[in-house]
N, C-alpha and C positions, 0 to 999 in steps of 0.2 A: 516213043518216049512214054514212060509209066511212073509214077509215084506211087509210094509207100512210106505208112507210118509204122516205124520202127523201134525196137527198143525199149528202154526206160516205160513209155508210154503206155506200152498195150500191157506189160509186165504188172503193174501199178495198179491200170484199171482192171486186169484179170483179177488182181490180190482184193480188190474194193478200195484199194488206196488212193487219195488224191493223184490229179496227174500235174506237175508242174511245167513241164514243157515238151514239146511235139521234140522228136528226132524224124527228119525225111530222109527218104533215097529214092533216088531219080537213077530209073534204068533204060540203058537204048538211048542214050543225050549224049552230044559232046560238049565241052565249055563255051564253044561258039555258038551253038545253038542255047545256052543258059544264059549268055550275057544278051545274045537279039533278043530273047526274053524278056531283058529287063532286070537280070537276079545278077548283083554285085557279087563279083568271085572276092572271098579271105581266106582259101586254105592258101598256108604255106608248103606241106609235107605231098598235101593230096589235094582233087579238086572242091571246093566248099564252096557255096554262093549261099547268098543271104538274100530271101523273099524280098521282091520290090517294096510292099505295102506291110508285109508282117514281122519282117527281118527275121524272122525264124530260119532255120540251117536247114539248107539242101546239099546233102551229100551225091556226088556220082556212084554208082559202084563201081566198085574195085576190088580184086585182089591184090595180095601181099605176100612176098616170096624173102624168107629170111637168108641176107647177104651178108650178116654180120652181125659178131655179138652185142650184146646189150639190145637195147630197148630201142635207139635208133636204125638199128642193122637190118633196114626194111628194102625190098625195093617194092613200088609202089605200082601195080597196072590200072590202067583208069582208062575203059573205053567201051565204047553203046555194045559191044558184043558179049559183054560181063553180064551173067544171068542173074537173077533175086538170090537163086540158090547157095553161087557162087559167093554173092557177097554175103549171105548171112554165114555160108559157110567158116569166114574166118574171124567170127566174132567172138567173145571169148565162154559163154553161157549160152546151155539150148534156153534158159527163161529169159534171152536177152535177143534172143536170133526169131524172133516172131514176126513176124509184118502184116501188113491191113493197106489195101488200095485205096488210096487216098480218096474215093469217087464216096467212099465211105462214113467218111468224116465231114462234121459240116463247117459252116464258115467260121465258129466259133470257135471249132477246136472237139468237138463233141463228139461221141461216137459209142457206137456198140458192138464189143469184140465178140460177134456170132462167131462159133466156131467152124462152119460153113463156108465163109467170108474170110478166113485166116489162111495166111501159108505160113504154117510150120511144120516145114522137112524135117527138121530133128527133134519132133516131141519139146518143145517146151511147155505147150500147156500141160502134158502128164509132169513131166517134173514140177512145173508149180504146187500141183495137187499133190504131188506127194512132198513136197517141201527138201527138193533136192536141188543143189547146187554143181552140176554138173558140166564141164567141156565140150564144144560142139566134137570138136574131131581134135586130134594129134596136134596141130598146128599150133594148138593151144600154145606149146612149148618154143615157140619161136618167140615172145614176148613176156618176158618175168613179171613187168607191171601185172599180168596178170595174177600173178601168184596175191600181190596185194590186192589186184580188185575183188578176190573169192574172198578176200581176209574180213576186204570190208563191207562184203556184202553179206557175209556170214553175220555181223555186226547189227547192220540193218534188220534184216528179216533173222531175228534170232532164235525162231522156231524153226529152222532149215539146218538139213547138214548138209555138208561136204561129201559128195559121190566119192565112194571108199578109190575107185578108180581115176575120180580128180585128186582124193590126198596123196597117190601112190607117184600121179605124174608129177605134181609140186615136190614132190621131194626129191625124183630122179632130175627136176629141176636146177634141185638149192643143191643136189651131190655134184650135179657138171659145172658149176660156179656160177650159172648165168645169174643170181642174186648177188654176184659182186659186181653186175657189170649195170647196175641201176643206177641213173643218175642223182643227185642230191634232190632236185625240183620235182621229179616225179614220186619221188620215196614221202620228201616232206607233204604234197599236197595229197599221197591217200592214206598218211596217216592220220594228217589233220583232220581230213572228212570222218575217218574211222572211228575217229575220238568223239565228234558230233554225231554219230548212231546213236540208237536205241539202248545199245547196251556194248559197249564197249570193248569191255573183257574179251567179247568171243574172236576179236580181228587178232586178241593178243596169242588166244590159245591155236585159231588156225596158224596162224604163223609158227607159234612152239610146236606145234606137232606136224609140219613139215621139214621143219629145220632152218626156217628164215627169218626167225628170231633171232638166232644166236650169229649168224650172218648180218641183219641189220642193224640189231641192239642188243648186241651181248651183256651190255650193264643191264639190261632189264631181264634176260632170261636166265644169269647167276642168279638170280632170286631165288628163285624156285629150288627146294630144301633148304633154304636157311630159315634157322628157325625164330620164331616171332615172339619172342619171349614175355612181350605183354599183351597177348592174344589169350584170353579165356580159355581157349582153344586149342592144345596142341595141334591137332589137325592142320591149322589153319598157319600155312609157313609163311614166309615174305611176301612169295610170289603170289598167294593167292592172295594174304592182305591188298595189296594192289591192287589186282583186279576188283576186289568190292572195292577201292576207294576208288576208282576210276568209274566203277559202277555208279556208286553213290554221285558222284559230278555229275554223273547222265539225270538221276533220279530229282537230281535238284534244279536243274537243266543251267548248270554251269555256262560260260562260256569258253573257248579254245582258250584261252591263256590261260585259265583257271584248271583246264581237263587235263592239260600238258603238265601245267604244276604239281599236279596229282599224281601223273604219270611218274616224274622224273623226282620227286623228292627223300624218295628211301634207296636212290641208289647203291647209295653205300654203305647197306645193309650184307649188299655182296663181295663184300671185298676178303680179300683173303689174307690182308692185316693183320699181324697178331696184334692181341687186346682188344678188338671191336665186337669179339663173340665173346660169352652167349648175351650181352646187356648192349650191345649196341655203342657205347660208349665212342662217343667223337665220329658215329659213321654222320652225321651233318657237316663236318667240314668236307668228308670222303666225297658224299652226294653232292656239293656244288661244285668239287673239280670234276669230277665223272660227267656233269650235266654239260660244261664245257665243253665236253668232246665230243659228245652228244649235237649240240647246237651246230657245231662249226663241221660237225661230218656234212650234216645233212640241212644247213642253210637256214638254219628257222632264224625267223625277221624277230629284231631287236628287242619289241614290246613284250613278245613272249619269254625270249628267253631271260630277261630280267624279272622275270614278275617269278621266273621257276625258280630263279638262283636267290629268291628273297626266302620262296616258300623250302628251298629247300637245308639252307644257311640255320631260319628261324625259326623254324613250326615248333620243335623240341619248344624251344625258348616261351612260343606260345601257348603250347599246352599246356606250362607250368606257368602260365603267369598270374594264375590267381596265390600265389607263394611267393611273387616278386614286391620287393620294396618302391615306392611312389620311383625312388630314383632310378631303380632297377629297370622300372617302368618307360619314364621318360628315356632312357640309353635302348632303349627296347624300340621305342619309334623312331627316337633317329638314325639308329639304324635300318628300318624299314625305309626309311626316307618318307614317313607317314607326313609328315607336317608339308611337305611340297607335292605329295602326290595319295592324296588321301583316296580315292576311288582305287588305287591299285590297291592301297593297302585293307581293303571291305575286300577286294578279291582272293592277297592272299589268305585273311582270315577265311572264308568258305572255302579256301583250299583246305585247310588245317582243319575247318570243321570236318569236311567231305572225308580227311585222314582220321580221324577220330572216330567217324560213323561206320565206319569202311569196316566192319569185325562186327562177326557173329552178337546177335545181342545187343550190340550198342546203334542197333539204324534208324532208330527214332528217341534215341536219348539225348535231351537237349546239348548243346553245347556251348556254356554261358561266358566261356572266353572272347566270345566271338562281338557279344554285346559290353562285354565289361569294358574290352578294350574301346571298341570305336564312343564308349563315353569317355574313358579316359583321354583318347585323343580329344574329342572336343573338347573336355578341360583344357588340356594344357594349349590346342590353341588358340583358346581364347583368348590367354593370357595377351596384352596389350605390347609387343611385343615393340614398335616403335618407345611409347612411353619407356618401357626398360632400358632398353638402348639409349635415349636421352637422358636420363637418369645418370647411366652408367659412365658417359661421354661427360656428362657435368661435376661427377669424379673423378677425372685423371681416368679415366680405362680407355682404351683401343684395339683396333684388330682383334683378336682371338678373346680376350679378359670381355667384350660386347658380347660376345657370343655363350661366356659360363655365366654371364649376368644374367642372359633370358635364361639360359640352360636351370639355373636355381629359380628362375621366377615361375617355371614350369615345373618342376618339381614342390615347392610349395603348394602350386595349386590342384596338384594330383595328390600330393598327403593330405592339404585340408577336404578336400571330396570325397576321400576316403578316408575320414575320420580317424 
């Protein structure tokens, strides 16, 4: 029985990057001999135990032999006669297939990746150095998630490319359909990671330049040649508008509902409508039904998807709201549903700033809707809104007439604020 630190770890501290957590593999064990040890088994698919005292993950090795399409179509072998080799063999990056004998490492977690000291059968430390993104073996092509984990790790480390012979097999990939046989849970959790990268855009462009864009998010890979009519820039089309706004969320260090909002709010800049080109005209209503299908393909949880369909409904409206009348104003947040949920609504406004900055020229130009509003929110609701309704109620009004009571009492006090 032998131990190795795998992975993530050694990849990280090769790069000088922080290491966030150990990956183990345990070679030459059986499960029987992991639990007399004392290491709690939780793999479901494969064998996993979790350190008595560190709880950190011990994997068996194993190979994996594709029985079936998609991403679950594995069959699984797990047993002490699987060598190191074998199991880095089926991992999905030589920068990812590295290992370091645990005798290496100290009680802390510490360590020095001598190269000496290292097994890597397939070169990953040269790929590192040369900042390539490369497949251990063929095998690769037995698991599509892998197509997105190259997307978002192109993301991460955005000074790497994509081995010309990794983009050739991702595509002969997305040509045999195994990109439609990805699940909803697995697609959503490496885009969302993808989004939280360094820089965004590049998960967006390895995917379009395999062809697993237009497979996972066709609304977002229409973009590309429509033209961006209030870009400085002709250059500069929908599609890549986006990627700087998406960019820009990285730059401001957004959070996921805010990067997604970015993502998804010019959908319907692609649509093939007539009257929506070349001005755009009405693609905001297009972009929140488009976001719909978007959500419900691919499962995104509730928080998010409401905060996208706010940004993507309103932003127009935000942009222009220094041209909006106090009243215009107030229909303006209750719409947002700003007075019951004011933290989202600071979110979508950085979304709309994040869309604003996202073009040539404009990435450090203030964006002073973004402060005008969230005072005009606190005007209006300061307004004393109990007192109104009592008021309103000591006049003959009820139901809904309580509601244009404050509705006018908030609007006076966003005219008188703004003079």
């Amino acid at each position: 029985m032998k131990t190795y630190l795998v992975g993530g770890a050694l990849r990280d501290r090769l790069l000088g990057r922080p290491v966030s957590d150990h990956d183990w593999l345990v070679v030459g064990a059986t499960p029987e001999e992991m639990a007399a040890r004392g290491y709690l088994p939780v793999g479901r698919d494969f064998p996993v135990f979790l350190h008595p005292q560190t709880r950190e993950e011990y994997a068996l090795a194993r190979t994996e032999r594709k029985s079936a399409p998609g991403y679950r179509g594995f069959t699984v072998h797990a047993s002490p006669d699987v060598t190191l080799e074998q199991d880095l063999a089926r991992r999905d990056l030589t920068v990812n297939a590295i290992a370091l004998p645990a005798e290496f490492v100290d009680a802390d977690g510490r360590f020095e990746p001598d190269a000496d000291k290292l097994a890597d059968p397939f070169h990953g430390r040269r790929d590192l150095e040369q900042k390539l993104l490369r497949h251990v073996t063929d095998a690769f092509r037995e698991d599509p998630v892998r197509i997105l984990r190259v997307a978002r790790f192109a993301a991460r480390f955005d000074d790497f490319s994509v081995a010309p012979e990794t983009m050739a097999l991702m595509r002969e990939m997305v040509e045999a359909g195994e990109a439609d046989a990805l699940v909803p849970e697995r697609v959503w959790q490496e885009l969302s990671r993808g989004l939280m990268e360094t820089r965004p855009s590049r998960m967006f462009e390895v995917l379009r330049a395999c062809g697993a864009l237009a497979v996972l998010l066709p609304e977002v890979d229409r973009l590309w040649g429509v033209p961006q009519p209030e870009a400085h820039h002709p250059e500069v089309d929908s599609g890549l508008h986006l990627m700087m706004v998406i960019d820009t969320s990285a730059r401001l260090e957004a959070s996921l509902p805010v990067r997604f909002a970015c993502l998804m709010h010019d959908l319907g800049k692609g649509t093939t409508e007539p009257g929506l080109l070349p001005r755009h005209i009405g693609h905001e209503k297009r972009s929140a039904e488009l976001l719909h299908a978007v959500c419900d393909r691919w499962r995104v949880p509730v928080e998010i998807r409401e905060l996208a369909e706010v940004v993507a409904r309103e932003h127009g409206n935000i942009h222009r709201s220094g041209e909006l009348t106090a009243a215009a104003l107030v229909r303006l947040l209750e719409r947002c549903d700003a007075f019951r949920k004011p933290a989202r609504f600071a979110d979508v406004l950085l979304a709309c700033e994040c869309d604003a900055r996202g073009r040539l020229g404009f990435e450090e130009r203030p964006y002073p809707q973004r402060e005008r509003l969230l005072a005009v929110l606190a005007t209006a609701a300061g307004v004393p809104t109990d007192a109104v309704a009592r008021a309103a109620q000591q006049s003959g009004a009820a139901g809904p007439q309580i509601g244009e009571a404050i509705h006018r009492a908030r609007v006076e006090a966003v005219a008188a604020s703004l003079g």
